[in-house]
DODREN-177596 format. One record per residue (C-alpha): residue number from 1; residue in one letter; x, z, y. Coordinates in steps of 0.25 Angstrom, whole numbers, plus 5000, padded with zeros to 4 digits. Layout:
residues N
+-----+--------+------+------+------+
: num : residu :    x :    z :    y :
+-----+--------+------+------+------+
: NUM :      A :    X :    Z :    Y :
...
+-----+--------+------+------+------+
***
This chain:
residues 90
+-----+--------+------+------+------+
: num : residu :    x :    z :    y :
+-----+--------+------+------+------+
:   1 :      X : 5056 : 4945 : 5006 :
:   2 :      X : 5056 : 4959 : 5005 :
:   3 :      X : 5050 : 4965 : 4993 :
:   4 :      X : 5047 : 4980 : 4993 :
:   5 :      X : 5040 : 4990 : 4983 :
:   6 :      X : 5037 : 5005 : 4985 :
:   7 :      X : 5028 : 5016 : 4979 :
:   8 :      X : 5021 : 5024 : 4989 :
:   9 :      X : 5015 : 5036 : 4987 :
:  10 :      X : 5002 : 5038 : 4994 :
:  11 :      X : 4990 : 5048 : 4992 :
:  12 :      X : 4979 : 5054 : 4998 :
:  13 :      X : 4984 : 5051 : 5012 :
:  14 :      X : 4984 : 5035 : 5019 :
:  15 :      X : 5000 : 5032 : 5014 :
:  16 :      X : 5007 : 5018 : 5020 :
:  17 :      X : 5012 : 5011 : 5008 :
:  18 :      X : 5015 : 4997 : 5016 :
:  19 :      X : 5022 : 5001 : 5029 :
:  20 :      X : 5022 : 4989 : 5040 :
:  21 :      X : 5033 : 4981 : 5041 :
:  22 :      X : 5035 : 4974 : 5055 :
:  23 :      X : 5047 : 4974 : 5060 :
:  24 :      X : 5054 : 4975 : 5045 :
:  25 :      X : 5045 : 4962 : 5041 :
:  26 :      X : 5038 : 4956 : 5050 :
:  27 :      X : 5028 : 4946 : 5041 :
:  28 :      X : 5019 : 4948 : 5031 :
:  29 :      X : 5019 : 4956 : 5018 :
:  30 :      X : 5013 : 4959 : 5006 :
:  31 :      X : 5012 : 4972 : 4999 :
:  32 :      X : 5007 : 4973 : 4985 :
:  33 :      X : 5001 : 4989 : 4983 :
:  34 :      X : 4997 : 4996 : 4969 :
:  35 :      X : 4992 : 5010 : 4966 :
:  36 :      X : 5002 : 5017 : 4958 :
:  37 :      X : 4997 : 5028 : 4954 :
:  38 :      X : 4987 : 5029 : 4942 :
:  39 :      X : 4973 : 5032 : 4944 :
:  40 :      X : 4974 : 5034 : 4961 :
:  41 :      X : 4964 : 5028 : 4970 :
:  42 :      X : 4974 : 5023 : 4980 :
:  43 :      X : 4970 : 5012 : 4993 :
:  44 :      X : 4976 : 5004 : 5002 :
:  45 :      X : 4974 : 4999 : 5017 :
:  46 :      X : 4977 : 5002 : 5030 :
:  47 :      X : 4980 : 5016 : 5038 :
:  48 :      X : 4965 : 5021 : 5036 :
:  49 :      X : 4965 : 5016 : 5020 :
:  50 :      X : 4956 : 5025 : 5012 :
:  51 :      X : 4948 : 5023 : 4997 :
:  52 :      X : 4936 : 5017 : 5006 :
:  53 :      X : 4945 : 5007 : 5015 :
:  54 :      X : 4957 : 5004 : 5004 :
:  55 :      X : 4960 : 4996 : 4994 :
:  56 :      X : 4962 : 5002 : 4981 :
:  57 :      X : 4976 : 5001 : 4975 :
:  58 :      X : 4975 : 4997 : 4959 :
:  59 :      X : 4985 : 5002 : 4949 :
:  60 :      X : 4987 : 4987 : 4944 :
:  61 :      X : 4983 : 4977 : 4954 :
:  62 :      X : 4991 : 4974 : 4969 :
:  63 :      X : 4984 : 4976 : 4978 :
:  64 :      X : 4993 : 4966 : 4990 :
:  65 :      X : 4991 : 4964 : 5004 :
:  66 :      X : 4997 : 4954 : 5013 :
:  67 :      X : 5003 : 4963 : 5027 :
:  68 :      X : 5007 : 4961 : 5039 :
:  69 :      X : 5021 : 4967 : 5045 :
:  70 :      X : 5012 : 4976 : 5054 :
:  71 :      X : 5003 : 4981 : 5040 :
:  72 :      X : 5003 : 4995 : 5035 :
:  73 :      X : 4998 : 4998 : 5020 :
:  74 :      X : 4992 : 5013 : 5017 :
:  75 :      X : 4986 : 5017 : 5005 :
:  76 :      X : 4978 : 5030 : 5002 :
:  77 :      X : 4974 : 5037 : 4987 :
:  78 :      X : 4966 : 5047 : 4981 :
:  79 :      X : 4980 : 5053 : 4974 :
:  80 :      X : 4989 : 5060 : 4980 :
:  81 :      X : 5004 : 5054 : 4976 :
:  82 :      X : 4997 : 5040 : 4972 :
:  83 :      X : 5009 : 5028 : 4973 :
:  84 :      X : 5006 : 5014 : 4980 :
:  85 :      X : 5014 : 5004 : 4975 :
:  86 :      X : 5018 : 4994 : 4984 :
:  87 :      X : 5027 : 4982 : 4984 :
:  88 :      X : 5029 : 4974 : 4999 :
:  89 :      X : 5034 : 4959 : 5000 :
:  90 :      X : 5040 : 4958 : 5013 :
+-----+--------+------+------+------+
***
């Protein structure tokens, strides 16, 4: 099992910050996301995410999702420069 962490830095624009994995590894993963930056607005979801469809990242809780190998993370925030951090279990 493959364990992998990364800052990724997003803003104002839909930014991938869990990029599908078939054909690397082909089964279910988890990854576990958390807005890095103080005082951002950041949200997560699919390719369309936005403040009224995403799930707002905290600054001290995970949020985790369970993914498939075909699944793609975006993340979107009112900051220009804002940092997700994610960590995968592969």
């Amino acid at each position: 099992m493959a364990v992998v962490s990364a800052g990724v830095t997003v803003g104002t624009s839909i930014t991938e910050v869990s990029s599908a994995t078939a054909g690397t590894y082909n089964y279910d993963r988890y990854v576990y996301l958390q807005s890095g930056t103080a005082g951002a607005a950041t949200y997560v979801g699919g390719s369309d995410v936005s403040a009224s469809n995403g799930v707002l990242l905290s600054e001290t809780i995970n949020a985790v999702f369970e993914l498939k190998a075909d699944d793609t993370l975006y993340a979107i925030s009112d900051t220009e420069g804002a940092v997700v951090k994610a960590l995968e279990v592969k």
